[in-house]
DRENDOBA-112152 format. One record per residue (C-alpha): residue number from 1; residue in three letters; x, y, z. Coordinates in nm, 2 decimals, always signed. Layout:
BEGIN
<node n="NUM" res="ala" east="X" north="Y" up="Z"/>
...
This chain:
BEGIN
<node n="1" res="unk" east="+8.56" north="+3.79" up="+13.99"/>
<node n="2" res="unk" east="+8.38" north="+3.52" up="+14.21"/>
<node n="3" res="unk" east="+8.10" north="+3.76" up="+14.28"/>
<node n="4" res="unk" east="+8.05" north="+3.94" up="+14.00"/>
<node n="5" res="unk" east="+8.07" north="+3.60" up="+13.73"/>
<node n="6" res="unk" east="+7.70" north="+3.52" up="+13.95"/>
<node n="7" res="unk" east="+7.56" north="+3.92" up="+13.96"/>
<node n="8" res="unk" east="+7.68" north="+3.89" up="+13.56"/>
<node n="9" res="unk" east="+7.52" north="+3.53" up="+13.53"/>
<node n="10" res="unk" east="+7.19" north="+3.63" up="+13.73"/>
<node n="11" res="unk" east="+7.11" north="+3.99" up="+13.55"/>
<node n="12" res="unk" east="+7.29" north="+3.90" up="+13.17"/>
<node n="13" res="unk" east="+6.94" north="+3.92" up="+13.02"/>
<node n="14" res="unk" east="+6.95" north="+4.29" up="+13.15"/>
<node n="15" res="unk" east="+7.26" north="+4.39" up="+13.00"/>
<node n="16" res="unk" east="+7.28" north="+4.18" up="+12.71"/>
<node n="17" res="unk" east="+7.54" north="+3.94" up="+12.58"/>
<node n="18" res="unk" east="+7.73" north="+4.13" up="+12.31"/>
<node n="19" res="unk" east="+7.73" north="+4.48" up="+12.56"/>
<node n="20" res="unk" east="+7.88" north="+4.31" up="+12.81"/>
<node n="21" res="unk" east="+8.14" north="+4.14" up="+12.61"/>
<node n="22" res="unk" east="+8.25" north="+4.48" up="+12.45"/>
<node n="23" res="unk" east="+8.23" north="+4.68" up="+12.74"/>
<node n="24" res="unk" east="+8.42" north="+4.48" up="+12.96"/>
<node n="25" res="unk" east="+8.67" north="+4.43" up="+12.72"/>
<node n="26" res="unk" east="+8.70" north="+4.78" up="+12.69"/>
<node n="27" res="unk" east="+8.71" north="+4.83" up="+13.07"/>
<node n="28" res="unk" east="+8.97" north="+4.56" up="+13.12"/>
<node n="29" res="unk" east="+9.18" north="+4.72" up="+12.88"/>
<node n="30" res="unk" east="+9.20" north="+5.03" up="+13.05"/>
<node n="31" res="unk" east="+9.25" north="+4.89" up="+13.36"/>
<node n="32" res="unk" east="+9.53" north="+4.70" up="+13.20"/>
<node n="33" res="unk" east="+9.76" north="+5.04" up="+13.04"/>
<node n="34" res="unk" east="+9.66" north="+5.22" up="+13.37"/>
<node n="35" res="unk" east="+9.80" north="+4.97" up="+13.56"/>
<node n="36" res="unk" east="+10.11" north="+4.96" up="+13.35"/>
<node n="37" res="unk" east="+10.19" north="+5.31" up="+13.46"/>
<node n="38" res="unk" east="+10.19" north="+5.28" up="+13.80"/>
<node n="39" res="unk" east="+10.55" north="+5.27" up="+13.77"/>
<node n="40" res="unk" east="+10.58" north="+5.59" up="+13.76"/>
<node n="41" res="unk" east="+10.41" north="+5.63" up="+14.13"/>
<node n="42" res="unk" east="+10.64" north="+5.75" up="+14.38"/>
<node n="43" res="unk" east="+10.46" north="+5.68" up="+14.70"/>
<node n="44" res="unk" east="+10.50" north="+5.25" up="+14.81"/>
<node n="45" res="unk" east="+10.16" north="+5.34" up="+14.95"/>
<node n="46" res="unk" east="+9.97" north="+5.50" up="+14.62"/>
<node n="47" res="unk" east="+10.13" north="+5.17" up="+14.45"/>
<node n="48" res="unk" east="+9.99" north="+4.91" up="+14.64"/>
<node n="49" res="unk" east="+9.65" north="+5.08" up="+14.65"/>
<node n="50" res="unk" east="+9.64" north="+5.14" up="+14.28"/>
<node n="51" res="unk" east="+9.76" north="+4.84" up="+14.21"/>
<node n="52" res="unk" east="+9.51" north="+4.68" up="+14.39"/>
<node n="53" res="unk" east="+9.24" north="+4.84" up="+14.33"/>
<node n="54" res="unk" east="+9.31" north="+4.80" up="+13.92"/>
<node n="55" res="unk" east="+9.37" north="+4.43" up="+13.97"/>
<node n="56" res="unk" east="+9.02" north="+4.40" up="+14.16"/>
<node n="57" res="unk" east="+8.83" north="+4.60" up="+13.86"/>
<node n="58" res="unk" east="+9.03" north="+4.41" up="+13.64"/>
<node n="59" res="unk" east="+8.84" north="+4.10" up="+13.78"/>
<node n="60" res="unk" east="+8.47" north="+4.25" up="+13.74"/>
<node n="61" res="unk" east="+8.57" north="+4.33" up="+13.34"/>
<node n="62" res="unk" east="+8.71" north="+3.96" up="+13.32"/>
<node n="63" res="unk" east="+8.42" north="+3.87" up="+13.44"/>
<node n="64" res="unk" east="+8.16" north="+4.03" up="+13.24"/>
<node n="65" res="unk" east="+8.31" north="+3.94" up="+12.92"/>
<node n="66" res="unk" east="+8.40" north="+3.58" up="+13.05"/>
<node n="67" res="unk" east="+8.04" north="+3.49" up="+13.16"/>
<node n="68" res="unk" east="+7.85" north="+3.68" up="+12.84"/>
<node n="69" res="unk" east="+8.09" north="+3.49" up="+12.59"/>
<node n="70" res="unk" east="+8.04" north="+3.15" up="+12.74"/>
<node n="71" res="unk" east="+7.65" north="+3.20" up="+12.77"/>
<node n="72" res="unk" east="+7.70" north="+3.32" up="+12.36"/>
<node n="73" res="unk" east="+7.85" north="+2.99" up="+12.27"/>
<node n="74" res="unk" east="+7.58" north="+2.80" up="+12.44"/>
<node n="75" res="unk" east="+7.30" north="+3.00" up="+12.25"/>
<node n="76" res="unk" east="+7.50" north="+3.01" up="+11.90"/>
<node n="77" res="unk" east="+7.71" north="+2.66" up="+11.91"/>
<node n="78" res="unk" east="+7.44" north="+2.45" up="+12.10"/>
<node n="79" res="unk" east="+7.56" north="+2.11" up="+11.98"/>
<node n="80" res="unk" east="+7.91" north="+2.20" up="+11.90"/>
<node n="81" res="unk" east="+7.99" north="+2.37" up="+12.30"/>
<node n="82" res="unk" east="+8.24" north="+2.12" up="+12.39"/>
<node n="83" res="unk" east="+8.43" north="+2.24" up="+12.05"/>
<node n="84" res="unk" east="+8.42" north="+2.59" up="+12.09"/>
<node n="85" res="unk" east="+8.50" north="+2.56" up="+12.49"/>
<node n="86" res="unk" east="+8.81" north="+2.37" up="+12.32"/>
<node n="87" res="unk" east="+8.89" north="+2.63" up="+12.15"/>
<node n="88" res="unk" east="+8.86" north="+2.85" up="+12.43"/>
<node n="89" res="unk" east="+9.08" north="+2.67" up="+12.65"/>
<node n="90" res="unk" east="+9.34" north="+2.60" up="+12.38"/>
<node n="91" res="unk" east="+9.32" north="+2.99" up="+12.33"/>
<node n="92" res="unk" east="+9.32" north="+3.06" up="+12.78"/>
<node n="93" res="unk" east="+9.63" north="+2.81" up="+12.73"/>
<node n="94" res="unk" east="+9.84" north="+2.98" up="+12.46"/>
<node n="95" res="unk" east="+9.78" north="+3.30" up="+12.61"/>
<node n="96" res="unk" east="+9.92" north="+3.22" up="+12.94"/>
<node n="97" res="unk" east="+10.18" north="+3.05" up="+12.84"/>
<node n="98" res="unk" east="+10.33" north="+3.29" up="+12.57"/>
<node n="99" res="unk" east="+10.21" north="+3.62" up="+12.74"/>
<node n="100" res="unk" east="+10.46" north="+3.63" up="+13.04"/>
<node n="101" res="unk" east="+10.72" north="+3.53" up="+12.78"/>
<node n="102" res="unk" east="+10.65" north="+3.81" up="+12.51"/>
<node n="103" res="unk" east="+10.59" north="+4.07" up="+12.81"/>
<node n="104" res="unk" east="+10.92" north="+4.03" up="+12.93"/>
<node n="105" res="unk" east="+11.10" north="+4.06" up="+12.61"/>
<node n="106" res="unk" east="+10.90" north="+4.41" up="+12.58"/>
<node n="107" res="unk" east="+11.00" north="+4.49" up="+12.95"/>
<node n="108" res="unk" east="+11.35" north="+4.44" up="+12.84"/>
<node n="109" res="unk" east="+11.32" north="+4.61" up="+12.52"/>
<node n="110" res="unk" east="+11.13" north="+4.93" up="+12.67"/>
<node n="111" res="unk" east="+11.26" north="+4.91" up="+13.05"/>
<node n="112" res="unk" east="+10.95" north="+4.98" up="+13.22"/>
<node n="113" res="unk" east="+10.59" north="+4.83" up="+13.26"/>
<node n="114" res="unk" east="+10.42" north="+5.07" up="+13.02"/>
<node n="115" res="unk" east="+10.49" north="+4.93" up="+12.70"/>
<node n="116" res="unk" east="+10.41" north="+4.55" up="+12.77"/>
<node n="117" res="unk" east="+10.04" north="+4.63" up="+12.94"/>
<node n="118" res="unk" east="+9.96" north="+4.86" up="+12.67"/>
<node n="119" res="unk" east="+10.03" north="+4.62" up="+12.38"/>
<node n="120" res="unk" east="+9.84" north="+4.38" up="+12.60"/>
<node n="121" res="unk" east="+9.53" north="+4.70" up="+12.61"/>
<node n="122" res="unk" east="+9.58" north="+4.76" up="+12.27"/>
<node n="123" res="unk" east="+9.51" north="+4.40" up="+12.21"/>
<node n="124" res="unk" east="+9.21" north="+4.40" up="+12.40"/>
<node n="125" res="unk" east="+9.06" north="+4.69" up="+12.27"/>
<node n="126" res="unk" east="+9.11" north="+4.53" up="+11.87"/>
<node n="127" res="unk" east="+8.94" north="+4.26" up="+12.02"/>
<node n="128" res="unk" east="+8.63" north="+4.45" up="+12.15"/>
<node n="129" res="unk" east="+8.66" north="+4.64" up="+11.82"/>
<node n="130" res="unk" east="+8.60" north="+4.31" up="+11.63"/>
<node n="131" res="unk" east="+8.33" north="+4.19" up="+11.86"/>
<node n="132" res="unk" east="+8.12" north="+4.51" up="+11.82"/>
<node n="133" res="unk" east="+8.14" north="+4.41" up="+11.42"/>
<node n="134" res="unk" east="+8.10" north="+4.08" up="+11.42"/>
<node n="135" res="unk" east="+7.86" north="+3.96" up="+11.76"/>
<node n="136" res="unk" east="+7.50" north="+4.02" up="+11.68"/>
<node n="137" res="unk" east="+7.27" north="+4.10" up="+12.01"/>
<node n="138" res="unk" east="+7.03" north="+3.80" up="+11.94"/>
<node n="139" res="unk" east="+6.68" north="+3.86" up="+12.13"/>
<node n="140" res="unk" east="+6.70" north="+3.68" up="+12.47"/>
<node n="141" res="unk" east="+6.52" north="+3.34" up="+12.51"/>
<node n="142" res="unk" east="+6.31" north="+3.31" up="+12.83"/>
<node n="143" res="unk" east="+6.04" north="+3.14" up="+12.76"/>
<node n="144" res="unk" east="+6.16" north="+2.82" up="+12.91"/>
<node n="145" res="unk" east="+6.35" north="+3.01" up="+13.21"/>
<node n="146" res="unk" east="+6.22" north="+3.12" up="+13.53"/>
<node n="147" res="unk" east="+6.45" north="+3.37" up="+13.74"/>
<node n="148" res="unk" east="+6.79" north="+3.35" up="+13.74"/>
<node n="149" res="unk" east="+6.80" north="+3.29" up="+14.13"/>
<node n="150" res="unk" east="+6.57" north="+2.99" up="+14.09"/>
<node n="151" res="unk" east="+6.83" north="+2.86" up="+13.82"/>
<node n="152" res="unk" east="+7.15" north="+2.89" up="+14.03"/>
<node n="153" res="unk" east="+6.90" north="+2.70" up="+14.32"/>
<node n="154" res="unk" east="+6.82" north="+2.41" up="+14.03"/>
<node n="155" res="unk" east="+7.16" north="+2.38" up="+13.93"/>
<node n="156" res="unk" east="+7.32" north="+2.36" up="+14.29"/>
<node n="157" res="unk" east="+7.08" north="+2.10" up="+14.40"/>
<node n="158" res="unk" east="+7.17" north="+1.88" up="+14.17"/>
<node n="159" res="unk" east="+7.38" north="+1.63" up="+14.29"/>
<node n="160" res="unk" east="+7.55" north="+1.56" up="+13.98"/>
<node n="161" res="unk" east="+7.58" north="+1.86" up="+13.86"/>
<node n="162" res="unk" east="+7.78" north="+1.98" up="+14.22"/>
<node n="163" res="unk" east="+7.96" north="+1.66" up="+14.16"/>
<node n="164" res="unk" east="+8.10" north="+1.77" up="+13.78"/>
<node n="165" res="unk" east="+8.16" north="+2.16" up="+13.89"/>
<node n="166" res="unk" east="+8.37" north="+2.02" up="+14.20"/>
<node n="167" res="unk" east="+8.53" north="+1.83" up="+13.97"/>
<node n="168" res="unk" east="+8.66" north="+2.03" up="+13.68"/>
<node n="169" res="unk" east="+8.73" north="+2.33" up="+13.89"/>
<node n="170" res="unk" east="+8.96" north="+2.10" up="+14.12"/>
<node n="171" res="unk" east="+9.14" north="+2.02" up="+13.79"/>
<node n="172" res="unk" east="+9.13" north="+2.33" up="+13.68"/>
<node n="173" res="unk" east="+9.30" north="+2.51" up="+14.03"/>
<node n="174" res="unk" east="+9.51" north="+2.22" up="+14.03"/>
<node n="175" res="unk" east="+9.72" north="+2.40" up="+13.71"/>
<node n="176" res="unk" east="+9.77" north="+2.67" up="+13.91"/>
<node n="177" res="unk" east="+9.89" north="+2.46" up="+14.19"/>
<node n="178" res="unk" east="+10.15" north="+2.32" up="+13.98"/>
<node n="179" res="unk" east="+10.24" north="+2.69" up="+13.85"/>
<node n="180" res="unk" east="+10.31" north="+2.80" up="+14.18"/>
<node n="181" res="unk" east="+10.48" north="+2.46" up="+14.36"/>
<node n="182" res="unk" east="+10.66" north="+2.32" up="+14.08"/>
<node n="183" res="unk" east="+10.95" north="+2.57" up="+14.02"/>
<node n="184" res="unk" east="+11.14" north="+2.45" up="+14.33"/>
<node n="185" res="unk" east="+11.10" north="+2.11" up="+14.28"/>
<node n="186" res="unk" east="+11.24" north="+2.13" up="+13.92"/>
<node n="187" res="unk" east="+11.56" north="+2.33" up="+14.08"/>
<node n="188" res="unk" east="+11.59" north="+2.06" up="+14.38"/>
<node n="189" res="unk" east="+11.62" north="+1.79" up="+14.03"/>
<node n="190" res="unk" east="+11.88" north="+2.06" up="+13.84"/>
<node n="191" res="unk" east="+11.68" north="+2.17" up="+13.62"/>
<node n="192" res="unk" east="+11.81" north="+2.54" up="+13.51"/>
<node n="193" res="unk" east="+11.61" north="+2.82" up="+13.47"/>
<node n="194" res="unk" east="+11.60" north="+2.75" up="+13.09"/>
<node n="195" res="unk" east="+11.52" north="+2.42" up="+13.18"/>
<node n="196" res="unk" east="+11.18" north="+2.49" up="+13.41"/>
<node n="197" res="unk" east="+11.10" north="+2.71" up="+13.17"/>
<node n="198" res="unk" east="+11.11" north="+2.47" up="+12.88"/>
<node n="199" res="unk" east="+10.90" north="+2.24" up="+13.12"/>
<node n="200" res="unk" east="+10.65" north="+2.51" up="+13.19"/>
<node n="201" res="unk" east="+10.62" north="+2.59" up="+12.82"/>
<node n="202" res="unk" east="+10.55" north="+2.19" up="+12.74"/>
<node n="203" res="unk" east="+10.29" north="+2.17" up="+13.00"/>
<node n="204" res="unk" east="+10.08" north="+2.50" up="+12.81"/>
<node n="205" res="unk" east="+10.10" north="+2.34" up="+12.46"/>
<node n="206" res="unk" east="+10.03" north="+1.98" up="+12.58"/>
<node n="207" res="unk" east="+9.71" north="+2.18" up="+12.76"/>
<node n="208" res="unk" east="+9.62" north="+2.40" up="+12.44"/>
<node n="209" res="unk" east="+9.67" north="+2.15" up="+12.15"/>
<node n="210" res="unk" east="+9.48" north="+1.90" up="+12.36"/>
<node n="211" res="unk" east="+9.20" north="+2.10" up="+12.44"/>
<node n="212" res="unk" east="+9.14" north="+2.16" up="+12.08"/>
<node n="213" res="unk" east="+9.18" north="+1.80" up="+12.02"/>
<node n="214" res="unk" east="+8.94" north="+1.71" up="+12.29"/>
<node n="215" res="unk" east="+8.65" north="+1.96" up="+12.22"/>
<node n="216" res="unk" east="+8.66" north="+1.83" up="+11.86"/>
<node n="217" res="unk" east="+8.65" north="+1.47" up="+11.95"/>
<node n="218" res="unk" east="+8.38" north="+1.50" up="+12.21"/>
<node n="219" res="unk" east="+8.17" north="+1.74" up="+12.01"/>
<node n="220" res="unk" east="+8.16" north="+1.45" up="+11.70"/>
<node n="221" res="unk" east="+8.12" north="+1.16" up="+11.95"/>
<node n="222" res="unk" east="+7.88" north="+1.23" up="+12.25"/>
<node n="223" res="unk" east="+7.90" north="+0.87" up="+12.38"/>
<node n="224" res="unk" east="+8.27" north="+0.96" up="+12.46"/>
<node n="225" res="unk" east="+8.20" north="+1.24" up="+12.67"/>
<node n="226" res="unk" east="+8.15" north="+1.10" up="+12.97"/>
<node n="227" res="unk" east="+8.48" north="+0.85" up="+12.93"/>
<node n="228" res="unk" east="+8.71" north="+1.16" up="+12.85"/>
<node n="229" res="unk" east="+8.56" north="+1.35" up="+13.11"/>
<node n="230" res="unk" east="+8.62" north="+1.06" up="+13.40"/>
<node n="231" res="unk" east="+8.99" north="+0.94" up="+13.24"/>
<node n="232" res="unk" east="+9.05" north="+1.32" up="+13.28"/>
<node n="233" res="unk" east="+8.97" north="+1.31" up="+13.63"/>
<node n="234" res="unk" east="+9.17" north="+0.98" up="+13.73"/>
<node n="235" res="unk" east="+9.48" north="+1.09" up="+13.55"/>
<node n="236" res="unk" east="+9.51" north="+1.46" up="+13.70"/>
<node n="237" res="unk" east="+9.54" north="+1.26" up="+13.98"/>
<node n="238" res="unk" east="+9.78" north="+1.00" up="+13.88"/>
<node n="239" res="unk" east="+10.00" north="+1.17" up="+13.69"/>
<node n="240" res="unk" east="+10.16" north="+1.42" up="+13.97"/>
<node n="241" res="unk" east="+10.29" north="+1.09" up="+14.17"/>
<node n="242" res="unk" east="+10.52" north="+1.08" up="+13.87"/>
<node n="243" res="unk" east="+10.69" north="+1.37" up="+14.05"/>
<node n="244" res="unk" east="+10.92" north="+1.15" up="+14.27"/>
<node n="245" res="unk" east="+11.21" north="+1.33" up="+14.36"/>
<node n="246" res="unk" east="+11.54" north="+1.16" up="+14.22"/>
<node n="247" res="unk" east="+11.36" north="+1.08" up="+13.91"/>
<node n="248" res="unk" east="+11.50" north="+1.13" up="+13.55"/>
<node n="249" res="unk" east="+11.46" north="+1.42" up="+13.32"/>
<node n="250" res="unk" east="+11.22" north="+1.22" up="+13.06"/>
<node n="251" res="unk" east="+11.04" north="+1.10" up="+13.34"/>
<node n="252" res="unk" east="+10.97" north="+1.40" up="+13.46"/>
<node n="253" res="unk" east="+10.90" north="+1.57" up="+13.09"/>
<node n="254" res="unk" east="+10.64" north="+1.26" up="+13.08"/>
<node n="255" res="unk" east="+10.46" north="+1.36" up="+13.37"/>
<node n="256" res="unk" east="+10.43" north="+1.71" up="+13.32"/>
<node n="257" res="unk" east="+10.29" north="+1.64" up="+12.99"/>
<node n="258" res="unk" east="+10.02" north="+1.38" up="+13.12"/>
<node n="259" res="unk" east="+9.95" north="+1.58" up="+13.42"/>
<node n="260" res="unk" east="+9.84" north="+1.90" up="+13.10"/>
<node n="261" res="unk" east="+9.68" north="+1.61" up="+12.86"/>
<node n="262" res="unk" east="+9.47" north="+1.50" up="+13.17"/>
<node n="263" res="unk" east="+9.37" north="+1.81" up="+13.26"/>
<node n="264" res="unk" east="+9.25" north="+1.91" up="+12.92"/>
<node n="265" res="unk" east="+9.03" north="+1.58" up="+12.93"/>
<node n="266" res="unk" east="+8.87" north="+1.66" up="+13.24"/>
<node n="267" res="unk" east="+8.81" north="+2.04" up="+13.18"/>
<node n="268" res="unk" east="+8.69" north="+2.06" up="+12.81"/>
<node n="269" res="unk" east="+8.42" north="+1.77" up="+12.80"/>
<node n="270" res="unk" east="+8.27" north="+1.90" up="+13.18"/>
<node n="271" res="unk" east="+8.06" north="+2.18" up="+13.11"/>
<node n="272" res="unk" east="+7.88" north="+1.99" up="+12.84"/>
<node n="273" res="unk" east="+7.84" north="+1.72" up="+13.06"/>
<node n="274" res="unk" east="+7.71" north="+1.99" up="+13.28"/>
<node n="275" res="unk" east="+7.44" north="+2.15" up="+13.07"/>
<node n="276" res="unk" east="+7.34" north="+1.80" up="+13.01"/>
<node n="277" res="unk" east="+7.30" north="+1.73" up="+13.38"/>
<node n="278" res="unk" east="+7.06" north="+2.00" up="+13.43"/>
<node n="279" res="unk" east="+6.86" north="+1.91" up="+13.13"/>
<node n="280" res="unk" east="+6.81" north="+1.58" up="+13.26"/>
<node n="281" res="unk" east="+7.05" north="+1.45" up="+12.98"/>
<node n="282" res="unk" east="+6.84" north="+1.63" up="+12.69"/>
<node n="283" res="unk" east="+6.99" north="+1.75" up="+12.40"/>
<node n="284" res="unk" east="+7.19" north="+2.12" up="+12.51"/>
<node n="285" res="unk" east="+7.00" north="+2.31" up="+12.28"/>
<node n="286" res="unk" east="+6.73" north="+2.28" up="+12.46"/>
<node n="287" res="unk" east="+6.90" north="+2.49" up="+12.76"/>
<node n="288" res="unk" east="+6.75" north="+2.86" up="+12.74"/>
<node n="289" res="unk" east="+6.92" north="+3.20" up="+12.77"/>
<node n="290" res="unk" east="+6.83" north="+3.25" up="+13.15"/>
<node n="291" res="unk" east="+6.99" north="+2.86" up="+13.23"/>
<node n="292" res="unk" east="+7.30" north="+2.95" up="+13.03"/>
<node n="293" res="unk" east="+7.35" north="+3.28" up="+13.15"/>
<node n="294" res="unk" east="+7.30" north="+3.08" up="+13.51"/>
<node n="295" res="unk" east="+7.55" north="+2.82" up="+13.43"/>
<node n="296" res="unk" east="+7.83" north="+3.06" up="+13.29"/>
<node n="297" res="unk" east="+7.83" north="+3.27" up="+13.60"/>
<node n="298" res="unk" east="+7.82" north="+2.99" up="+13.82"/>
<node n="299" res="unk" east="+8.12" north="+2.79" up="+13.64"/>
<node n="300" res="unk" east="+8.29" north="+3.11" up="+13.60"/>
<node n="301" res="unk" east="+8.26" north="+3.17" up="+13.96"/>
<node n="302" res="unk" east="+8.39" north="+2.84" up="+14.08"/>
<node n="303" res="unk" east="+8.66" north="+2.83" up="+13.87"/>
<node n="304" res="unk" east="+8.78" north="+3.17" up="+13.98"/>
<node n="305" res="unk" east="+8.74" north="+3.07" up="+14.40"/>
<node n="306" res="unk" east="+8.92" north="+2.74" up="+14.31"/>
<node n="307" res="unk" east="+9.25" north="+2.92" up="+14.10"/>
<node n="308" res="unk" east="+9.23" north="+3.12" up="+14.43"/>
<node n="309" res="unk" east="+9.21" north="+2.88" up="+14.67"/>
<node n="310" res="unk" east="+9.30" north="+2.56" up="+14.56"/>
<node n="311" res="unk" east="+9.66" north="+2.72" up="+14.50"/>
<node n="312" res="unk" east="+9.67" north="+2.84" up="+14.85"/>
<node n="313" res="unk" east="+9.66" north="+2.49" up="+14.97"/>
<node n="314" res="unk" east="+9.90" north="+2.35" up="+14.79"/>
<node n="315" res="unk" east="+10.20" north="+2.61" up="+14.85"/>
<node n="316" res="unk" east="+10.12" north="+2.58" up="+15.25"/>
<node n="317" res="unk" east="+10.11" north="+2.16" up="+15.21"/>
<node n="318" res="unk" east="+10.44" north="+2.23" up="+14.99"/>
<node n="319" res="unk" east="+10.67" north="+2.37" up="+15.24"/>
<node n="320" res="unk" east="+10.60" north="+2.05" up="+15.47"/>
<node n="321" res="unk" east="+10.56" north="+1.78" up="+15.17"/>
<node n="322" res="unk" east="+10.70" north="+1.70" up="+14.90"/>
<node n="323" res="unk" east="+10.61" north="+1.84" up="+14.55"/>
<node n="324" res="unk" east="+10.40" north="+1.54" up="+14.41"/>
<node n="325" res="unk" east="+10.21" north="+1.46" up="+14.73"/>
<node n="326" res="unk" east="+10.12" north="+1.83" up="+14.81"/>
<node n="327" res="unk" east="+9.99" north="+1.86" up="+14.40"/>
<node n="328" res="unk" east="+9.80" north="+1.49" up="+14.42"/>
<node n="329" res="unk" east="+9.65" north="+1.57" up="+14.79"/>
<node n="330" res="unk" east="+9.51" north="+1.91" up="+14.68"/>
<node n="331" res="unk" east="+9.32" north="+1.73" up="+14.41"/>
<node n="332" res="unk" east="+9.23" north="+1.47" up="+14.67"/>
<node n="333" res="unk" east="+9.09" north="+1.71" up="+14.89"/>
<node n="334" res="unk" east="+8.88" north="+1.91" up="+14.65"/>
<node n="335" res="unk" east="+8.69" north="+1.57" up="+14.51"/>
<node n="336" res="unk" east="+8.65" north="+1.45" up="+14.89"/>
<node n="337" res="unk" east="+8.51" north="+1.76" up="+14.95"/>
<node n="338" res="unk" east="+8.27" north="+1.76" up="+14.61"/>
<node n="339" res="unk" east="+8.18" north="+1.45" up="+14.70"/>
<node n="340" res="unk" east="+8.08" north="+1.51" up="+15.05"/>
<node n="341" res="unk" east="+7.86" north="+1.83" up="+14.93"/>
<node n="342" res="unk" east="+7.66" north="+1.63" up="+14.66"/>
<node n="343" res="unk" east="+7.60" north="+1.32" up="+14.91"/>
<node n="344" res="unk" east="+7.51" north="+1.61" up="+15.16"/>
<node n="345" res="unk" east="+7.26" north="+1.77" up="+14.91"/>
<node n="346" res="unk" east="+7.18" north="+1.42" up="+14.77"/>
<node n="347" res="unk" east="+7.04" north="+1.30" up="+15.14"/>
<node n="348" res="unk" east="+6.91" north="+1.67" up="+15.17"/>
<node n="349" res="unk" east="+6.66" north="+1.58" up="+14.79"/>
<node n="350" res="unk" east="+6.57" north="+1.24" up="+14.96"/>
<node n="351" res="unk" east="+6.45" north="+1.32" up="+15.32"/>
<node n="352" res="unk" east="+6.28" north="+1.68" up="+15.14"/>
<node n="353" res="unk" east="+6.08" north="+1.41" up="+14.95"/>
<node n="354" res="unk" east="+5.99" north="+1.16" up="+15.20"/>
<node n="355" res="unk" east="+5.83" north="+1.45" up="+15.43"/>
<node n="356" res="unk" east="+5.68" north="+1.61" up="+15.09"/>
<node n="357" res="unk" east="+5.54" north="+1.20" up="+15.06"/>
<node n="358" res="unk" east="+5.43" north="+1.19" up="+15.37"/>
C-alpha cells in the first residue's frame, strides 16, 4: 500500500480521480469475498499463499481509492478539507471499531468466513455503485503543477512539512500500537474480556465523534488549527503515562479516552496544516490537482509504513517494558526521529544556498 499510494499519487492525472475510486473499490471488493473463501482450501500451503497474495492486492485497491478520494476532497472542499478529513476519520473510526464486532456475530451466525467478507464486498461494491452516480470526473488542473516527481521533491524538502507528516503519522501508528499492546495490560489490571472490549470500543467513539468535532471546529476557525494540531501532539504523548499499572478502573477509562481525543486533535487538523505548509501558508485552494494528487499519495504512504512499523516497535519494547512506557517511547521515537530528518534537510536547504550564494 506504501508503494502504490506514491505510483497512485504521481500518475492520478492519468487515471483520473473518480476511475480510480470506483475501480478500486470494485477490486478490493473482490479481493475481500475471494478471500473469505479460502476456507474452503485444503492445502496449509495454497492458504497462506492465497491469503497473502489477496491481502497484498487488497493493499493496491485500498490504495487507489484512498489516495483519489483524498485528492477529490482537496479539489471539491478546498476550504472546508479539515471537515471532510473529519468526517473521514470519524467514518475510518466507526468502521474499525464496529466491523470486527458485526463480523463475528456473522461468523457465529454462518460458521465460516464467507458470509462476513461478502457482506463486507457487498458493501463495497454499493459503495462504488454510488460513486459511479454521484462523483463527477472534473477536468484535471495543471496549470500551476509541474511533474508529480518534482512535487513529492517540493514537499519532502520542506522542513515543516517532514516535520507535520512525522508527526501525524506517529500519532496515527501510535493507535495501532495501543491495539496491539494494550490487551495484556488491561488483563494484568482484571479487566475481563467484556471489559477490554468495552475499553476498546470507548477509545473508537472517543476517536470518531472527536474527529467530527475537530474537523468542524478547525474548518470554521483557521487560527485554531495550529493549537489543536500541537495540543494533539503533546497529549498523545501524555496521556499513555496514565497507564501505570496498579491504577483504577476510571483512571484507566480516562486515559484511554484522552489518549483517542488526542489523537483525533493531532490527526484531523495536520493535513490542512500540511497543504498550507507547501503553499507557503496561502489559502488551500490554491493547491492544484498535480500537488494534491502529490500530497495524498505521499500522506497515504506514510501513514500506511507507520501503522506497519510503528506497531512493530511497540510489541518488541512491550515484552521488556511496561505497557505505558513502551506506547509513550514509540511516540518518542518517531518525533525524535521527524525531528532529526527535518533539521537534517533544514541544514541540507541552508548550506545548498550558501554555495548557490556564493
Amino acid at each position: 500500500m506504501a508503494i502504490f499510494s506514491l505510483i497512485f499519487g504521481k500518475y492520478q492525472r492519468i487515471f483520473g480521480g473518480k476511475r480510480l475510486i470506483v475501480f478500486g473499490q470494485i477490486a478490493f471488493a473482490i479481493t475481500q469475498i475471494t478471500f473469505g473463501s479460502i476456507g474452503y482450501i485444503d492445502a496449509p500451503w495454497a492458504v497462506v499463499t492465497v491469503g497473502v497474495s489477496l491481502r497484498a492486492l487488497s493493499g493496491v485497491f485500498q490504495a487507489a481509492f484512498n489516495v483519489a478520494g483524498l485528492t477529490i476532497v482537496c479539489r471539491e472542499f478546498p476550504d472546508f478539507v479539515s471537515i471532510v478529513f473529519g468526517l473521514f476519520e470519524a467514518a475510518y473510526g466507526a468502521g474499525a471499531y464496529v466491523g470486527p464486532y458485526l463480523g463475528g456475530f456473522l461468523y457465529d451466525w454462518s460458521g465460516n468466513t464467507l458470509v462476513p467478507m461478502a457482506v463486507s464486498g457487498g458493501a463495497t461494491l454499493l459503495s462504488s455503485t454510488l460513486g459511479f452516480i454521484i462523483l463527477r470526473e472534473s477536468p484535471y488542473n495543471v496549470k500551476q503543477s509541474k511533474s508529480g516527481n518534482s512535487d513529492f521533491s517540493r514537499i519532502l524538502s520542506d522542513p515543516r512539512a517532514i516535520l507535520i507528516i512525522g508527526a501525524a503519522v506517529t500519532v496515527a501508528g501510535s493507535l495501532f500500537v495501543c491495539d496491539a499492546t494494550i490487551t495484556l495490560y488491561l488483563e494484568d489490571e482484571g479487566f475481563s474480556a467484556t471489559g477490554v472490549g468495552q475499553l476498546l470500543f470507548l477509545i473508537g467513539v472517543a476517536y470518531t465523534v472527536v474527529a467530527a468535532i475537530a474537523g468542524f471546529i478547525v474548518s470554521r476557525r483557521k487560527c485554531l488549527r495550529r493549537f489543536v494540531f500541537l495540543s494533539g501532539l503533546v497529549g498523545s504523548f501524555a496521556f499513555p503515562l496514565m497507564f501505570i499499572p496498579g491504577q483504577t478502573n476510571g483512571w484507566i477509562y480516562g486515559g484511554a479516552f484522552g489518549y483517542a481525543m488526542s489523537g483525533a486533535l493531532a490527526f484531523i487538523p495536520s493535513f490542512d496544516e500540511l497543504m498550507c505548509a507547501v503553499n507557503r501558508d496561502e489559502s488551500t485552494a490554491e493547491v492544484d490537482d498535480s500537488m494534491s494528487s502529490s500530497l495524498s499519495g505521499l500522506w497515504n504512504s506514510a501513514v500506511s509504513l507507520s501503522d506497519f512499523i510503528l506497531p512493530l516497535i511497540g510489541s518488541a519494547m512491550e515484552t521488556r517494558l511496561p505497557f505505558y512506557i513502551s506506547l509513550s517511547a514509540s511516540i518518542l521515537i518517531g518525533y525524535g526521529t521527524t525531528v532529526m530528518m527535518a533539521m537534517l534537510m533544514f541544514l541540507y536547504r541552508s548550506v545548498t544556498r550558501l554555495k548557490v550564494s556564493s
